[in-house]
C-alpha positions as CSV (number, residue, x, y, z in Angstrom):
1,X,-15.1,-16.4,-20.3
2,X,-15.4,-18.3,-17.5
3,X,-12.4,-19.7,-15.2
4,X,-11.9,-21.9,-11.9
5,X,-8.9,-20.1,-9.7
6,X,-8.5,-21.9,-5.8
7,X,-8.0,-19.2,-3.7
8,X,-6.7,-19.9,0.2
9,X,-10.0,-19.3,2.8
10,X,-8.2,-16.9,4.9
11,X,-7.1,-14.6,1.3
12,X,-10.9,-14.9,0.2
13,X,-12.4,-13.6,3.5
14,X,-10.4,-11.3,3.2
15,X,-11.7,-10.8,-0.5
16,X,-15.0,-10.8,0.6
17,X,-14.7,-8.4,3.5
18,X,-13.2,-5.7,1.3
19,X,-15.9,-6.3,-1.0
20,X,-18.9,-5.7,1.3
21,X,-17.2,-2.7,3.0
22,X,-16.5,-1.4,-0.7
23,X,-20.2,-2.9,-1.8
24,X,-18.6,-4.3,-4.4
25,X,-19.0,-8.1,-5.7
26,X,-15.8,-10.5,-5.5
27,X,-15.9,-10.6,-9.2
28,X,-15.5,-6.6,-9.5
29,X,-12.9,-7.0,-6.8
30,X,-10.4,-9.8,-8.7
31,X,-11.7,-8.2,-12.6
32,X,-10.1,-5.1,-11.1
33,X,-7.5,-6.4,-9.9
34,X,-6.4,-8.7,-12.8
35,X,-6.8,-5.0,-15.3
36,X,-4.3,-3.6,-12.4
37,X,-1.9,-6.6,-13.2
38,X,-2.0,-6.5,-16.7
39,X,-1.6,-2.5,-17.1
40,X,1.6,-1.5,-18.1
41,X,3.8,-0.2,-15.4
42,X,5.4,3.4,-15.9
43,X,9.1,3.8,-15.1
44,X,9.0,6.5,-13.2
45,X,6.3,4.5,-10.6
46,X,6.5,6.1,-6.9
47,X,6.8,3.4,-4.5
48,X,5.6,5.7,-1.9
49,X,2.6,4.5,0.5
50,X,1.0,6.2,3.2
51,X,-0.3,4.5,6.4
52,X,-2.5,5.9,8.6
53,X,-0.2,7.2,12.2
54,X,-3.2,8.2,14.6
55,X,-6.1,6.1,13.6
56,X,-9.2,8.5,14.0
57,X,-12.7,8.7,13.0
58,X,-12.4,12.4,13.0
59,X,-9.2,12.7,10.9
60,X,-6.3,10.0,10.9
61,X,-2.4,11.7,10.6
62,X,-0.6,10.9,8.2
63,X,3.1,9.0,7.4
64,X,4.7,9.3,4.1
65,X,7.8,6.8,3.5
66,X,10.3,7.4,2.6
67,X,11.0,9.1,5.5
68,X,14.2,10.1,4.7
69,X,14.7,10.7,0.6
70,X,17.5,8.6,-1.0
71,X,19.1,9.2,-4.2
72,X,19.2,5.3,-4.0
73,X,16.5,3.6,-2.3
74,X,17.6,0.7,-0.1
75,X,21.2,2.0,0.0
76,X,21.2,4.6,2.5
77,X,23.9,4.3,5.7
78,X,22.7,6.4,8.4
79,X,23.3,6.3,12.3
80,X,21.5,7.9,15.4
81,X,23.5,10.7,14.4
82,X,22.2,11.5,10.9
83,X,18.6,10.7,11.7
84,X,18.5,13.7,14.3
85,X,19.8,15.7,11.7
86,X,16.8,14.9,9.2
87,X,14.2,14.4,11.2
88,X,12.9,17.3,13.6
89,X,11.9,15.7,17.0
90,X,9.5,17.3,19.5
């Protein structure tokens, strides 16, 4: 089927610069993305992303958020204080 979607410039360069550095078409790019959208979601779904700390050809570190683990994510009250106490500094 086909469709007719306006998509912002500035979002579809962007589009089409993942899809060359992926050698991928546009169309394989929004098809995928569109089957992403439409699965169903699981309940248990981590919302855990990892962005690279050291950007490196060689190898890139690593950061893992949450940093600090909360029984109830967007709730936690922590000071200075508390954040030494979880997090080992050099």
């Amino acid at each position: 089927m086909r469709t007719t979607v306006d998509i912002p410039d500035a979002l579809y360069r962007e589009l089409k610069s993942k899809a060359a550095r992926e050698k991928r078409s546009v169309k394989e790019l929004i098809l995928r993305g569109v089957e992403v959208e439409l699965r169903p979601r699981s309940k248990k779904r981590s919302r855990r992303v990892t962005f690279p700390l050291v950007p490196s050809k060689k190898r890139s570190r690593r950061v893992t958020f949450p940093l600090v683990p909360s029984k109830n994510p967007g709730t936690l009250v922590i000071d200075n204080a508390k954040i030494y106490e979880l997090i080992t500094f050099p």
